[in-house]
C-alpha positions in Angstrom: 19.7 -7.9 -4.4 19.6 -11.5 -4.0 22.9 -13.3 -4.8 23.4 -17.3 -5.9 22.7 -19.9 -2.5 25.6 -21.3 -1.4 25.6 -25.1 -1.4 25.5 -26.5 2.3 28.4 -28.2 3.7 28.4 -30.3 7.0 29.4 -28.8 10.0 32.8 -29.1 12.1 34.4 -28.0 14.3 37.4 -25.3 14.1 40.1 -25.2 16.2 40.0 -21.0 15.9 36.9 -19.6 15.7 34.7 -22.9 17.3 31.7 -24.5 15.1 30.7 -23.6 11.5 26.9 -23.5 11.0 25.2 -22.7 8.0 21.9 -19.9 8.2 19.6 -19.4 5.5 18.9 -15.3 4.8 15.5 -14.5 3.9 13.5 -11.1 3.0 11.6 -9.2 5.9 7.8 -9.9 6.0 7.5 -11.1 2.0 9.8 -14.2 3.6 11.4 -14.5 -0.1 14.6 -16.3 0.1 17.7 -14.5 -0.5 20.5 -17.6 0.0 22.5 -19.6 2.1 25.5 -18.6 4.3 28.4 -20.6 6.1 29.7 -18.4 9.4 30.8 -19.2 12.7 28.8 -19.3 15.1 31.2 -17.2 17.5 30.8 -14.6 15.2 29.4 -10.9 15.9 26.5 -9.4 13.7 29.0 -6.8 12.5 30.9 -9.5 11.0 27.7 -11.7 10.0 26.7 -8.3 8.3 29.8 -8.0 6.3 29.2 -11.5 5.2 26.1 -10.8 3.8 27.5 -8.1 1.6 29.9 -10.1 0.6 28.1 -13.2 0.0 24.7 -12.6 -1.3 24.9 -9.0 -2.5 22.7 -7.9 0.3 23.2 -4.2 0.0 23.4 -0.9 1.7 21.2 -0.7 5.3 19.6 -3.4 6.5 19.1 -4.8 10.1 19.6 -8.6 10.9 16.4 -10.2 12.8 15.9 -14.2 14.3 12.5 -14.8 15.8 11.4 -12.0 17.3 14.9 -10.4 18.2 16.5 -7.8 16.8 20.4 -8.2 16.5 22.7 -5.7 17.5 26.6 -5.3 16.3 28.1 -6.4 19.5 25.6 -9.8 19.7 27.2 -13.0 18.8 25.5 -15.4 16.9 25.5 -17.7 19.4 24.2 -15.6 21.9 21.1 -15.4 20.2 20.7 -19.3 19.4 21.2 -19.1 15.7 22.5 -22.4 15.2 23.3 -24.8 12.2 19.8 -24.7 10.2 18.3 -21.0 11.3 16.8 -18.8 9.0 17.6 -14.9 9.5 15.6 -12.2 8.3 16.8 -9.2 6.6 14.9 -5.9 7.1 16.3 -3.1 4.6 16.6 -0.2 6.0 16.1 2.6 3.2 16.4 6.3 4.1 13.1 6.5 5.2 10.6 9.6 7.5 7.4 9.6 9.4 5.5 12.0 10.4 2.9 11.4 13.9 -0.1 13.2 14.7 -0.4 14.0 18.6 -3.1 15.2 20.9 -0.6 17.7 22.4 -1.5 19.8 19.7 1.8 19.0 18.1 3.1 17.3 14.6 6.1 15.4 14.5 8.8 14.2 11.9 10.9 11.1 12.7 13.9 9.0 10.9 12.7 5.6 11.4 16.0 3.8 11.2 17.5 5.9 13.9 14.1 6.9 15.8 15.3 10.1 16.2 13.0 13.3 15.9 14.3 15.5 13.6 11.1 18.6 14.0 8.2 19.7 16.3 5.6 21.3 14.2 3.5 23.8 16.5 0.2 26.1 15.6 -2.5 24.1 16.3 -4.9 24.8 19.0 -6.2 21.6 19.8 -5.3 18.0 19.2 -4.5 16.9 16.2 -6.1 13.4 14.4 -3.9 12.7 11.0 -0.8 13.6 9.5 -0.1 13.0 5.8 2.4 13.2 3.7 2.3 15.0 0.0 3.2 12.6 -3.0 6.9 13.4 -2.8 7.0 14.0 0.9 8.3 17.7 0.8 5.1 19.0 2.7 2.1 17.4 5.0 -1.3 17.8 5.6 -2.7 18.1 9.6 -5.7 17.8 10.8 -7.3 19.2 14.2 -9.9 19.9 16.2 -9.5 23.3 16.1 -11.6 23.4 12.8 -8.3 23.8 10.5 -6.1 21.9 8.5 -2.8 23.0 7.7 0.0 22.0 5.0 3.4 22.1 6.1 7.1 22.4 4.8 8.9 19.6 6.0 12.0 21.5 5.2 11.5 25.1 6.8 9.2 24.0 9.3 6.9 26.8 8.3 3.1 26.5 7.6 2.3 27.2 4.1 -1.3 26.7 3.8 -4.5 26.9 6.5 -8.1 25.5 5.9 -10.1 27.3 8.3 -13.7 28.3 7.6 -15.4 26.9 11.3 -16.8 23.8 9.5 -16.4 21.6 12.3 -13.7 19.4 14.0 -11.2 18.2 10.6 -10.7 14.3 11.5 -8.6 13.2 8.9 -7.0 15.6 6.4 -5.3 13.7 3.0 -3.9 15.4 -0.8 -4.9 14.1 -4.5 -2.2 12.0 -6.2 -0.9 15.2 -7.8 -0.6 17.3 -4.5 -2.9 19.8 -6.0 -6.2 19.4 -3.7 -6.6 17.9 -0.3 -10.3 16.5 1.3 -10.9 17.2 4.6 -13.3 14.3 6.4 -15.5 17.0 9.4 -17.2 15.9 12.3 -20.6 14.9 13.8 -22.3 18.5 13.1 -21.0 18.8 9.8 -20.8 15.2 8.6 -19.3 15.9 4.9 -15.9 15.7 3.2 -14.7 18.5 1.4 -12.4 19.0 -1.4 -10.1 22.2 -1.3 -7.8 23.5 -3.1 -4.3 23.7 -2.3 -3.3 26.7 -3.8 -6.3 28.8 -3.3 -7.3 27.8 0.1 -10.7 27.6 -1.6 -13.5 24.5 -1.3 -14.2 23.0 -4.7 -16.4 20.5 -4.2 -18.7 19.3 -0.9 -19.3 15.4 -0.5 -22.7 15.3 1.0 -24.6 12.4 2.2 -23.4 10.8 5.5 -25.7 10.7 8.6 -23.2 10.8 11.1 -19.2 11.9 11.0 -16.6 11.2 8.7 -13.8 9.8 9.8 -11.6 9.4 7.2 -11.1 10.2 3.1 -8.3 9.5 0.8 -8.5 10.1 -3.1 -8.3 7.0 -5.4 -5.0 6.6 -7.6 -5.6 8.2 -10.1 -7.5 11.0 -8.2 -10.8 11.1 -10.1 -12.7 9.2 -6.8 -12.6 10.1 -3.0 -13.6 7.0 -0.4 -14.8 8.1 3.1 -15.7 6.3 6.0 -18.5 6.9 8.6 -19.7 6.5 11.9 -22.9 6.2 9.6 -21.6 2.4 9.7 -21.4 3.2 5.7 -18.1 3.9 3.7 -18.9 6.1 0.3 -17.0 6.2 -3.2 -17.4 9.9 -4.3 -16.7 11.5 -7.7 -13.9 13.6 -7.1 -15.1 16.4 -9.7 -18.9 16.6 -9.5 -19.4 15.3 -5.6 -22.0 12.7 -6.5 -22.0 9.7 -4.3 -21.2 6.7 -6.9 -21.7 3.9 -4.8 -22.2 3.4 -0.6 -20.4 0.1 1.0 -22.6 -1.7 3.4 -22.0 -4.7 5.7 -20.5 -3.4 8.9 -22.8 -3.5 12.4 -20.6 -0.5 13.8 -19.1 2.9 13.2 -16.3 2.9 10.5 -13.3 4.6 11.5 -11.1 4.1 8.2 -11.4 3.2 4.5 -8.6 3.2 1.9 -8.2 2.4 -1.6 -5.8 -0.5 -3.1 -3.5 0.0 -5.1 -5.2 -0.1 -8.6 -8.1 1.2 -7.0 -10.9 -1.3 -7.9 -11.0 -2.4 -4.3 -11.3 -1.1 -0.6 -10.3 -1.8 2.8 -12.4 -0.7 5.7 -11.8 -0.9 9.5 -14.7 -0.6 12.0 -15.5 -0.7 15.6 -17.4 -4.1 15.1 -13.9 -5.5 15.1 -13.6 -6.8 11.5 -11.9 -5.0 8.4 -13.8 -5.5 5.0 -13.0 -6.0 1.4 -15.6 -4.1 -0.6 -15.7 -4.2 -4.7 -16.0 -0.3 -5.5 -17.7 -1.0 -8.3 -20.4 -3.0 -7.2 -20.4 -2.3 -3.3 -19.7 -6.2 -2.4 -18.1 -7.1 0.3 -15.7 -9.8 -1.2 -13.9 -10.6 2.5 -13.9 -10.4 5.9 -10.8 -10.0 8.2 -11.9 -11.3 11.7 -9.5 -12.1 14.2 -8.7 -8.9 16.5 -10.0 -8.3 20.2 -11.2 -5.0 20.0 -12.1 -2.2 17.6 -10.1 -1.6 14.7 -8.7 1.7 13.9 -7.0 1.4 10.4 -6.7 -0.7 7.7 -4.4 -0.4 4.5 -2.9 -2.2 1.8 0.7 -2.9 1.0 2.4 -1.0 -2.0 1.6 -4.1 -4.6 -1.8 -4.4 -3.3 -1.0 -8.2 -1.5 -1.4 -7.4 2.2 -3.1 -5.5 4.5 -2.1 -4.1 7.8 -4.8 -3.5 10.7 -4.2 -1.6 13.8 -6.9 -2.2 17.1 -7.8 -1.6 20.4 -6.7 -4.7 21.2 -3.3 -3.2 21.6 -1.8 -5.4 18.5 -1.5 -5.0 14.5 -1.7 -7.8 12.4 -1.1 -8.6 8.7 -2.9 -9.9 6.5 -2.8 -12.0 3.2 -5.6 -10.0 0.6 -6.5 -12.6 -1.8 -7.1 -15.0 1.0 -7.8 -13.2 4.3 -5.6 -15.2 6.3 -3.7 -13.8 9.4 0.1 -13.4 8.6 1.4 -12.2 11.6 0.4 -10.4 14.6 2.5 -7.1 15.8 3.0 -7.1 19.6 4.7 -4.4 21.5 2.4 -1.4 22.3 0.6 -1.4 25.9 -2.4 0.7 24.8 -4.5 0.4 21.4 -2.8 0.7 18.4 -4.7 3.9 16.4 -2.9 3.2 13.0 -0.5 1.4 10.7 0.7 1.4 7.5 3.4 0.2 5.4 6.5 1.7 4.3 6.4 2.9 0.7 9.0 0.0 0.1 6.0 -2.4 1.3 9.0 -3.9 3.4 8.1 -1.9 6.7 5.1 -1.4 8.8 4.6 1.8 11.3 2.6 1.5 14.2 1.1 4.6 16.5 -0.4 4.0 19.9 -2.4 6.0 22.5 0.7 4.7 24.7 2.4 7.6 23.3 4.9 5.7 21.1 4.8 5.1 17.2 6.7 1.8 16.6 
């Protein structure tokens, strides 16, 4: 939590420890300031860290980053240029899992703060296009082209649940708010969603109406809605009991690859290969914004936890963030060497996870 600033005091020089500098703290990516702090500037992390406990309150794990470097333990402060005037940013580091979808036929489930992989999920037979978590993240969803979907345990490792039936490839795979039905988004002979239920294995409703794949679907909120997206160029709101198509969201020149609700659910975020992500009203089917500023096709789109960013991932090899209301580029991710196929944000908002064709989820 943030603590009181300290008030700024002129350098100078001491005769121990060499100069004292002040450095304002702020907050990862929302850039909310959390104070001031006086250390010297011969100072490791370690000892910058414990100053920042001490200081301003700044709590349990968090990492310590300047520019776009960051610190390790061992680093001095000076070793990394943070001199009198710098402003540090603080990236919490809450317990935190992901789970990756690979094309080696595999699932994966990771601890982001350490990168470690705690479990290899294996039973598909082909490649596998999503991985989602449950609401409370104690099983997942896959989904292949082998024509299945399949929940996981994330404890036992043990598959508790297959959606077979030959439909066609499964391209995305995601559950209702209340983990009690997931939709499955089929490929280019099939061209529907379906909705099935978890604990029957059964198909309960069929969301027909797309003229070429579906690449993606996601249940609103408060589950009563399902968005898909299509290589139809089209995204679709759905009702989530009955399968009537409630309203379709025109505007993009290409194939969509990804469409997610906000938040509260009166908006969505689409991503296409015509290179733009769009803001469409679900209610009326306006487009309300345009996000234009990657090189390439984009892959994914989705909003931040509170509904005030948006995260993109492209072929362009980057992610970038993005202010909602206003549509302005906030920052641009780079690291990966190949395209980026997705990114989203921690459930915290404070985080964003990247996965690349280069083989390496950031």
């Amino acid at each position: 939590q943030a603590g009181p600033s300290r008030v700024r005091r002129p350098c100078h020089m001491s005769v121990d420890r060499g100069r004292l500098i002040n450095v304002s703290v702020i907050k990862g990516l929302s850039g909310e300031t959390i104070g001031d702090v006086q250390c010297f500037q011969s100072d490791r992390v370690s000892s910058f860290r414990n100053l920042l406990s001490s200081e301003l309150g700044v709590a349990g794990f968090f990492r310590v980053v300047f520019g776009d470097r960051v610190l390790v333990d061992s680093d001095r402060l000076a070793d990394a240029e943070i001199d009198d005037g710098s402003v540090v940013q603080i990236i919490r580091l809450l317990p935190c899992i992901v789970v990756t979808a690979c094309g080696d036929k595999t699932a994966k489930l990771w601890d982001a703060n350490s990168g470690e992989c705690l479990a290899t999920f294996e039973g598909h037979d082909y490649s596998l296009d999503s991985a989602v978590f449950a609401p409370g993240g104690e099983t997942f969803v896959t989904a292949s082209r082998d024509y299945t979907a399949k929940i996981w345990c994330r404890f036992s490792g043990t598959c508790i649940r297959t959606f077979a039936g030959r439909i066609d490839e499964v391209r995305h795979a995601s559950f209702s708010p209340d983990g009690q039905r997931v939709v499955l988004a089929y490929g280019p002979t099939d061209r529907t969603a379906k909705i099935w239920d978890c604990s029957t294995g059964e198909v309960v409703c069929a969301l027909k109406g797309h003229g070429d794949e579906v690449l993606s679907a996601f249940f609103s909120p408060d589950g009563m809605t399902v968005l898909t997206a299509s290589y139809d160029f089209t995204a679709k709101v759905w009702s989530g009991r009955r399968g009537l198509c409630l309203q379709t969201l025109r505007g993009h020149d290409n194939g969509l690859l990804r469409a997610e609700f906000s938040p509260d659910g009166q908006q969505a975020i689409t991503a296409s290969y015509d290179q733009t992500a769009r803001i469409f009203d679900c209610a009326s089917g306006v487009c309300v914004r345009v996000l234009r500023g990657h090189g390439n096709s984009l892959f994914s789109a989705s909003f931040s936890p509170d509904g005030s960013r948006i995260v993109t991932a492209s072929g362009d090899r980057t992610a970038k963030l993005w202010d909602a209301a206003s549509g302005l580029c906030l920052a641009t991710l780079v690291g990966h060497s190949e395209m980026v196929s997705s990114a989203c944000f921690s459930p915290d908002g404070d985080r964003v996870a990247t996965a690349s064709h280069d083989g390496v989820a950031k």
